[in-house]
Structure formats: C-alpha cells, structure tokens
KEKE-3310 file (N, C-alpha, C; in steps of 0.2 Angstrom, whole numbers, plus 5000, padded with zeros to 4 digits):
npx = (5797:5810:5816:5824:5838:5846:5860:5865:5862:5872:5886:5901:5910:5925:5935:5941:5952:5967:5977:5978:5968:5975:5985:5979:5972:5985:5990:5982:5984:5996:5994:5988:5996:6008:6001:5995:6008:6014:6005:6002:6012:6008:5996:5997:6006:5992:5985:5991:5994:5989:5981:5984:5997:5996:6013:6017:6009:6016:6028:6044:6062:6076:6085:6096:6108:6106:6105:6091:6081:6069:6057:6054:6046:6048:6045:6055:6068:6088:6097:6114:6124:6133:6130:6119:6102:6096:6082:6071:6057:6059:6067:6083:6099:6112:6119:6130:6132:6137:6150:6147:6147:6150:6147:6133:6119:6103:6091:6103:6109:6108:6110:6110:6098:6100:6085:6083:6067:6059:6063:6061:6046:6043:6046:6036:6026:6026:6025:6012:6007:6010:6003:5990:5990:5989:5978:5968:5973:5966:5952:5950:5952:5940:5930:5929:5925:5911:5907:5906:5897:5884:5883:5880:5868:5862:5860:5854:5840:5837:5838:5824:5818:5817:5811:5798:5793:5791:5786:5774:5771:5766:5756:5747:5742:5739:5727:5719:5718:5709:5714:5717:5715:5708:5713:5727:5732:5732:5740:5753:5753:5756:5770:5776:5774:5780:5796:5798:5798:5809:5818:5820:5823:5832:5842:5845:5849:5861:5867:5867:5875:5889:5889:5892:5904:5914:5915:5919:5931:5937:5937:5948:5959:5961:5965:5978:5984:5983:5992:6003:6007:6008:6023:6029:6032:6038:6047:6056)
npy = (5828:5823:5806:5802:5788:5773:5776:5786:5777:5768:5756:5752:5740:5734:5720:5706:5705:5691:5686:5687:5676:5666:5666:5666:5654:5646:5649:5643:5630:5627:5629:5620:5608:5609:5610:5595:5588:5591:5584:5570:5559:5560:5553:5542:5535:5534:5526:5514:5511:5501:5487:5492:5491:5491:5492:5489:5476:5468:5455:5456:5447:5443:5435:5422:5410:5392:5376:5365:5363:5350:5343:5326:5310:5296:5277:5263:5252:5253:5249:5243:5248:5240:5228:5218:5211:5195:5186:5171:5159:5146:5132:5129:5121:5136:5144:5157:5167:5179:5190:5200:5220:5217:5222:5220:5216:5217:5203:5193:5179:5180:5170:5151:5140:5124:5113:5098:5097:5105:5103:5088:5092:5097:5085:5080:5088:5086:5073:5072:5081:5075:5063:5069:5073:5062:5060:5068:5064:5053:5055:5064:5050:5045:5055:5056:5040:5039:5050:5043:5033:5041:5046:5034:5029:5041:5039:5025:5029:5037:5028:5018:5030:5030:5017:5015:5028:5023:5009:5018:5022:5011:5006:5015:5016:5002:5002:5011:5003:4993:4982:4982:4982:4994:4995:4991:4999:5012:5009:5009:5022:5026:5018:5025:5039:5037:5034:5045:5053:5048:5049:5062:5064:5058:5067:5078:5071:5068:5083:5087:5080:5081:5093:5092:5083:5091:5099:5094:5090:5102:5105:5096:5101:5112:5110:5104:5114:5122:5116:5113:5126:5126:5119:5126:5135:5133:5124:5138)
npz = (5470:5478:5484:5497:5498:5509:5510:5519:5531:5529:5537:5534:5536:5541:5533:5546:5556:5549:5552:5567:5572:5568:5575:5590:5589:5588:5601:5611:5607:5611:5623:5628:5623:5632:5645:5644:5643:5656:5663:5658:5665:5676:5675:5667:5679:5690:5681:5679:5691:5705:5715:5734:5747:5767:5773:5786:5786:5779:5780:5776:5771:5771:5756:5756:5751:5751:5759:5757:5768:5775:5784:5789:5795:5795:5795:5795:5788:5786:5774:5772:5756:5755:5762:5758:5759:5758:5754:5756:5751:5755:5763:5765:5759:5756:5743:5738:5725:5721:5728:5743:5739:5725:5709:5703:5690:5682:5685:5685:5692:5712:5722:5726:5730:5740:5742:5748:5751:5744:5732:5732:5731:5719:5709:5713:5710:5696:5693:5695:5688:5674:5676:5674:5663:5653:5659:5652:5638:5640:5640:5629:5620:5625:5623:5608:5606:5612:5604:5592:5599:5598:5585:5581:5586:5580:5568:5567:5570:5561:5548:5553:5555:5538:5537:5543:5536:5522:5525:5529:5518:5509:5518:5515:5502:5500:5507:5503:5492:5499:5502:5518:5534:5543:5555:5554:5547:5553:5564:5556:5553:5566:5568:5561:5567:5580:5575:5571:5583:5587:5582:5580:5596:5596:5587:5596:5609:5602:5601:5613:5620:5613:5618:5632:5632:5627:5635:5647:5640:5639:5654:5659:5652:5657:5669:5667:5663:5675:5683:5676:5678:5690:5693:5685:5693:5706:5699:5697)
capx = (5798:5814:5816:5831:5840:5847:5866:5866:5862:5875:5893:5908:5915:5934:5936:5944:5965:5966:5984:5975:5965:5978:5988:5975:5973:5992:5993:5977:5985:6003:5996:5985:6002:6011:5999:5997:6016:6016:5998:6005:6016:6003:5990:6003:6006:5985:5981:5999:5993:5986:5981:5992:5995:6001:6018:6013:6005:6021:6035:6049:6066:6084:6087:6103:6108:6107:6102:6084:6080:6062:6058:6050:6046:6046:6047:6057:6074:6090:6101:6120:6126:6136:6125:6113:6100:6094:6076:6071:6053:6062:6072:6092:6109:6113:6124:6130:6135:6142:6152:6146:6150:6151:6142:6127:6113:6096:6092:6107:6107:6112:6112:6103:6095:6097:6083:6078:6059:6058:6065:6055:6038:6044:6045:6030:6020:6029:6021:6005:6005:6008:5995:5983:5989:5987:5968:5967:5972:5963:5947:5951:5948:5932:5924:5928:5920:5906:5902:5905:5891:5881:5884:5878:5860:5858:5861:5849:5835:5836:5836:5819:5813:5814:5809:5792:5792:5791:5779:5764:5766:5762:5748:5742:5741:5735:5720:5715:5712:5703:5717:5721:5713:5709:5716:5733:5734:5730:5747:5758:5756:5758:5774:5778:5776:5786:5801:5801:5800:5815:5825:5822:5825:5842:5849:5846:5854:5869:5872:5870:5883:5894:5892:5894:5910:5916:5915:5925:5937:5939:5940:5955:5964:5963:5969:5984:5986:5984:5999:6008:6010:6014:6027:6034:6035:6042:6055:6058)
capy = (5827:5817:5799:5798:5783:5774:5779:5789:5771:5757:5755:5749:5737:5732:5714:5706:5700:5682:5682:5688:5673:5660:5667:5666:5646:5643:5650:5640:5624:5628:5630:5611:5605:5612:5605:5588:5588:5590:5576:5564:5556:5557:5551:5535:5533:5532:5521:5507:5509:5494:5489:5495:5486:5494:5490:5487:5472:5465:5452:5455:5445:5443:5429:5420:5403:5386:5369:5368:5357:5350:5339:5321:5306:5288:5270:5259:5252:5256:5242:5246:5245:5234:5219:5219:5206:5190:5181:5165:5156:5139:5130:5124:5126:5145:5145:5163:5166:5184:5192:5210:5223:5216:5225:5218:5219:5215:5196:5191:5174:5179:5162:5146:5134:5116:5112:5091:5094:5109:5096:5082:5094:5098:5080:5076:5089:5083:5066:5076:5083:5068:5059:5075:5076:5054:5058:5072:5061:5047:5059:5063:5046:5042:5058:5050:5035:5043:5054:5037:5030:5046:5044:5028:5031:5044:5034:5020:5032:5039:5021:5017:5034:5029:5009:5018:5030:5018:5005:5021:5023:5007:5005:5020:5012:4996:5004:5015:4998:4990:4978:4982:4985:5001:4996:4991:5009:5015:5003:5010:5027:5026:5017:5034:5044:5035:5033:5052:5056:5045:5051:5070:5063:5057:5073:5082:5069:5070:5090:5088:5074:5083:5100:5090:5080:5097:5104:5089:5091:5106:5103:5092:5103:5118:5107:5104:5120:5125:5110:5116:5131:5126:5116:5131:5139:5128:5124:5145)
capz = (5477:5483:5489:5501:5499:5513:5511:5526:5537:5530:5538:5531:5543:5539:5537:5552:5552:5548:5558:5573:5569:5569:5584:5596:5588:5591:5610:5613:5607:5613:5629:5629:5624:5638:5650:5643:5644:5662:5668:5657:5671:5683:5672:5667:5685:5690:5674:5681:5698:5707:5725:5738:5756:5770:5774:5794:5784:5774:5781:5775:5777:5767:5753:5755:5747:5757:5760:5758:5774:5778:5792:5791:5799:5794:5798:5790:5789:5781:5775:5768:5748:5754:5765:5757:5764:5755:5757:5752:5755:5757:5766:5761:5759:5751:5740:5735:5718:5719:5735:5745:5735:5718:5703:5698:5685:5683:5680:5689:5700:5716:5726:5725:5738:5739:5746:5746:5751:5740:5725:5732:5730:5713:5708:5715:5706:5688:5692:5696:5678:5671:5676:5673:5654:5654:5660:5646:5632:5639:5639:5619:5616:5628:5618:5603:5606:5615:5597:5590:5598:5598:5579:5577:5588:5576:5561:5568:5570:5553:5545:5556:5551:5532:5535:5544:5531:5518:5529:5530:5510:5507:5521:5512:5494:5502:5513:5498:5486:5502:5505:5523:5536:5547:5562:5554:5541:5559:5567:5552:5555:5572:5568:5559:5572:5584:5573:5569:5587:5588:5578:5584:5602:5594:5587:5604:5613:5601:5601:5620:5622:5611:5623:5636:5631:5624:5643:5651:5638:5643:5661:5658:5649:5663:5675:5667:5660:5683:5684:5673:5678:5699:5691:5683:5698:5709:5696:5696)
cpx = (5804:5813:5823:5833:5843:5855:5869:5867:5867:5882:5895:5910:5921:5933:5942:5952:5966:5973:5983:5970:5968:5985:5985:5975:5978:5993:5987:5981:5993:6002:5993:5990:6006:6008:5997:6003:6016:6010:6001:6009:6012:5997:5993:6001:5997:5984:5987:5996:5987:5986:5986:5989:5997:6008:6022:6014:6010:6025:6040:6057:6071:6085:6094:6101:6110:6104:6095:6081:6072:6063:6053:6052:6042:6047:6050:6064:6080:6096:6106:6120:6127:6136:6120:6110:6096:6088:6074:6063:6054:6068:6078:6094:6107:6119:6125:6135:6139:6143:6148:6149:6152:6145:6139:6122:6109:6095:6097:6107:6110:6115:6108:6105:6095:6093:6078:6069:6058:6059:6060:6046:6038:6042:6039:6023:6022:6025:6013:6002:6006:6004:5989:5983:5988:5980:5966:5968:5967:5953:5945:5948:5940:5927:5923:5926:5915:5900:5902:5898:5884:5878:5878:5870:5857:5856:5856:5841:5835:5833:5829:5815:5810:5813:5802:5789:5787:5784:5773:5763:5763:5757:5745:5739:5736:5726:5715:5712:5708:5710:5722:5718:5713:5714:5727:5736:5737:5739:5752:5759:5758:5766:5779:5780:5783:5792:5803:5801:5809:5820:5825:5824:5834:5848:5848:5851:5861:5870:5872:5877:5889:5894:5896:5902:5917:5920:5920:5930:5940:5944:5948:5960:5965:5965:5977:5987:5989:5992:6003:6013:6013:6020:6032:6037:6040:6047:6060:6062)
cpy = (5822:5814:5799:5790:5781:5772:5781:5783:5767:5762:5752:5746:5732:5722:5712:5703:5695:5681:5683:5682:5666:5660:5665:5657:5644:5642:5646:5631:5622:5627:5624:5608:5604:5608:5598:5586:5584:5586:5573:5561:5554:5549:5544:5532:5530:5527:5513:5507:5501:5493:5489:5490:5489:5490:5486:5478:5464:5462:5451:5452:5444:5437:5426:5411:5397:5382:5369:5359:5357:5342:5334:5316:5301:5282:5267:5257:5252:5250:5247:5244:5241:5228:5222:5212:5202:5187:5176:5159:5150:5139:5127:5126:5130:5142:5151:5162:5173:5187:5200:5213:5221:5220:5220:5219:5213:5208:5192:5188:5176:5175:5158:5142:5129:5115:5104:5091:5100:5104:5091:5083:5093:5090:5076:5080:5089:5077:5067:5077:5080:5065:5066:5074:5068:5056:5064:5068:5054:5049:5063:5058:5041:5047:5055:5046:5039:5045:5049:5033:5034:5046:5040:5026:5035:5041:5029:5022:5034:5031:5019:5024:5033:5024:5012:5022:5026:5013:5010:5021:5016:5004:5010:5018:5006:4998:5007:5009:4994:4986:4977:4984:4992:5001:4994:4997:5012:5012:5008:5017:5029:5023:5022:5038:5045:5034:5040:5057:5054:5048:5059:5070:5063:5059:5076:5080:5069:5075:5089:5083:5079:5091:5096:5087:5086:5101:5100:5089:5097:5109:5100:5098:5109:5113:5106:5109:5122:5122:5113:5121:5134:5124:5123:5135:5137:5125:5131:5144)
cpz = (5476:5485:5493:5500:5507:5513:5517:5529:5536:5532:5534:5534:5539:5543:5543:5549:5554:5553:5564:5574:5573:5575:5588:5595:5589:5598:5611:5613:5608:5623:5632:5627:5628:5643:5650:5646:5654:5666:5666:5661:5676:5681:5670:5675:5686:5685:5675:5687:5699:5714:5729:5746:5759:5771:5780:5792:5780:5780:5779:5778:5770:5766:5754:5754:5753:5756:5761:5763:5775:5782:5787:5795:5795:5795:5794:5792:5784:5781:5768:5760:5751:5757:5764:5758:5760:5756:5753:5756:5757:5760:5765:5764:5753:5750:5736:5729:5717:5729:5735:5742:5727:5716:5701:5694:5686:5681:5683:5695:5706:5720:5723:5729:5736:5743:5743:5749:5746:5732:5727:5730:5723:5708:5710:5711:5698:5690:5691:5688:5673:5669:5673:5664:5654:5653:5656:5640:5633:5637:5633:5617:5619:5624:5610:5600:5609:5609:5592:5591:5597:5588:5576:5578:5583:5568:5561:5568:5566:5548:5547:5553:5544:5531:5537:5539:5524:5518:5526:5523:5508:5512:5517:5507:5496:5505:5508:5494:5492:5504:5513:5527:5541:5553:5561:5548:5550:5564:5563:5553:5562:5575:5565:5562:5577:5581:5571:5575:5592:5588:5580:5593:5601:5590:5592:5606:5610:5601:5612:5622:5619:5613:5628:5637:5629:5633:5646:5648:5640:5651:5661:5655:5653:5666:5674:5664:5668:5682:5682:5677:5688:5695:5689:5690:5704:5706:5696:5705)
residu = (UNK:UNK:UNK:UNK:UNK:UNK:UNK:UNK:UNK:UNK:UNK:UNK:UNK:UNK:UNK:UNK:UNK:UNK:UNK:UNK:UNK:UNK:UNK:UNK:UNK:UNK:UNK:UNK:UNK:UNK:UNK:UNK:UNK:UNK:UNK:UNK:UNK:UNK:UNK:UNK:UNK:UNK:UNK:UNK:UNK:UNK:UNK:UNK:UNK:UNK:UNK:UNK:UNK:UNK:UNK:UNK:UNK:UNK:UNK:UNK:UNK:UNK:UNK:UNK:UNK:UNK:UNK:UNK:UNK:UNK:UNK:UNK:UNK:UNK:UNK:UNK:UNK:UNK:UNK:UNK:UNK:UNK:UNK:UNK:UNK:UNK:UNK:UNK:UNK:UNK:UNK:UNK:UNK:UNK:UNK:UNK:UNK:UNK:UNK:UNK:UNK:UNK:UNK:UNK:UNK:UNK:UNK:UNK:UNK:UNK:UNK:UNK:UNK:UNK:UNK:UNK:UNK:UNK:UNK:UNK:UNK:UNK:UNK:UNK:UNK:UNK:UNK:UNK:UNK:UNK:UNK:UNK:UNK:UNK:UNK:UNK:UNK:UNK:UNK:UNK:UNK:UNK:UNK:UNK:UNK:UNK:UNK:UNK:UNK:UNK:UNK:UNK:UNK:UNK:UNK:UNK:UNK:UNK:UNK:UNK:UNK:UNK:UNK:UNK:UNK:UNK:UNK:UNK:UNK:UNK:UNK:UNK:UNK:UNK:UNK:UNK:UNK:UNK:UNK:UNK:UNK:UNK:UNK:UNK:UNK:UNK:UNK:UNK:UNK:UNK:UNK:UNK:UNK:UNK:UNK:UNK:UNK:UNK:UNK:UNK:UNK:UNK:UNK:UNK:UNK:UNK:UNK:UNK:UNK:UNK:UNK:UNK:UNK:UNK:UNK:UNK:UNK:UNK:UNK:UNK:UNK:UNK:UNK:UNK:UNK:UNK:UNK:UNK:UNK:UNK:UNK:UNK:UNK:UNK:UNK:UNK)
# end
C-alpha cells in the first residue's frame, strides 16, 4: 500500500522585493518632511505668542524730543549770586571783608562785628573761667589734705588696734596664772573689741571720703571744661 506524501498541499511563495520595501519608507518620510516644513512657522508663531490686547484698548501717541516740564509748588525765597545776604546773632559795626560778586571758598571770613557788649560778655566769661579753674586747683589741694587727714584716722586706729591687741595678750597670760582679775581680763577684751571696730569704722570712712572727694573733683573740672567751651564760642 502507498502513503501519499504531502507534496501536492505546500506552495512556493516568492520572497517579497526589498526596493518595494524601501520605497514605500522613503515616500512615507518624504512626505512627514514635507509637511513639517510647512507647520513649522505656525507652530513657531503659537509657541512666541503671548497675550494680546485689543487695540480699542491701547493709547497711542508720537515721540518727539523736548523739554521735560513738571509743575511744582514751593515756598521759599530766592536770593541773587550776586547779594548775597549776611546774618549775624550780634550786634555792631560790619565790617565786610570781600565785595558782591568776589569768588569765595569755604572757610573764608566774610565780615566781622565790633560789637563792645559782645566783647564785654566775652571778657567777662574769661574772668568766669578763671575763677572756676582757681576753685579747681584749690579743690586739688583741699582733697589732699582731706586724704591727709583721712590717712592719719587710719593710721591711729591701727596703732590702737595693736596697743589693745597687745593689752588682751597680756590680760590673757596674767588671768591664766591668777594674777588678774575677772572683771579687768573682761575690760581688756572689751578694749579689743572697740579698737577693732575702730579701726574698720576708719577704713570705710577713708574709701568713702576718697569717693567722695573723687566726685567734687570731678564737679570742678566739668564746670570749667562747660566755661571753657562758652568761651570758645563767644570768641568764635
């Protein structure tokens, strides 16, 4: 018995044509070239665009070159280059030092005033500061003496501190062998005490005197520092 094969069923199918292939791919991307070509300008435009106004909305008006005028208002007066006007809190004779219209600079006298009560004040606050620096050295040497005596309080209580001192060792010695009675051990230290509250009485009182005298020398010396400095002005 025969087996048929199956010969009879297969085709032959012819491969396909590779330039028919790449034809078809070229007109495809010949013709997406083509129309990019011609959005691209739109497509530009939309992507630069930006809000629009009507035109209704706009005021337009034509630039031309000129003087650029604005309006104020202010009070005041107006005084020429060439009078120019002179003030002077005192009273005299002027005496002008350059004529209207001269060139000047900065610093430059332009008048001066005799004035005999404006000189008389002047002279009269130089006596003033005088006497003030006087009553400043004389209050140099009042603190001076002062810390002189202040000194010497202290120096006095110290010496008393160590005669007391001295007294209680030997009431102490004396009392222990019996040589002394109760009531006079009892006196000696009591002499002690008071000599040690002395004496710290009379360094306070010297650091306060020497604030003290510290502070009025100071007073003295502003006041003629103030003096001073009327003086200068009243000589200005």
């Amino acid at each position: 018995m025969k087996i048929s094969d199956t010969s009879s069923q297969d085709v032959i199918l012819e491969p396909k044509s590779r330039t028919r292939t790449l034809l078809i791919a070229g007109s495809v991307l010949l013709a997406i070239a083509i129309g990019g070509w011609f959005v691209a300008p739109t497509v530009s435009r939309w992507s630069q665009a930006q809000e629009s106004v009507s035109g209704e909305r706009l005021r337009t008006a034509v630039v031309t070159q000129g003087d650029f005028v604005r309006d104020i208002s202010v009070q005041g007066r107006v005084v020429a280059a060439v009078s120019p006007t002179l003030y002077a809190t005192q009273s005299g004779t002027i005496t002008f030092e350059v004529e209207s219209g001269d060139s000047v600079h900065a610093g430059q006298t332009l008048a001066t005033i005799d004035s005999p009560e404006l000189q008389n004040q002047l002279l009269q606050e130089q006596a003033r500061m005088s006497s003030l620096k006087v009553e400043l050295e004389r209050q140099r040497i009042s603190t001076r003496q002062q810390q002189l005596q202040s000194q010497k309080g202290e120096d006095s209580a110290a010496i008393a501190l160590r005669a007391a001192q001295r007294e209680n060792t030997r009431a102490e010695t004396a009392f222990t062998q019996g040589a002394m009675t109760a009531v006079d051990y009892e006196k000696a230290q009591d002499d002690l005490q008071t000599a040690e509250l002395m004496h710290k009485h009379s360094l306070l009182d010297t650091e306060l005197d020497a604030e003290r005298l510290e502070f009025e020398l100071q007073t003295r010396q502003l006041d003629v520092e103030q003096q001073a400095l009327l003086v200068k002005d009243l000589r200005r």
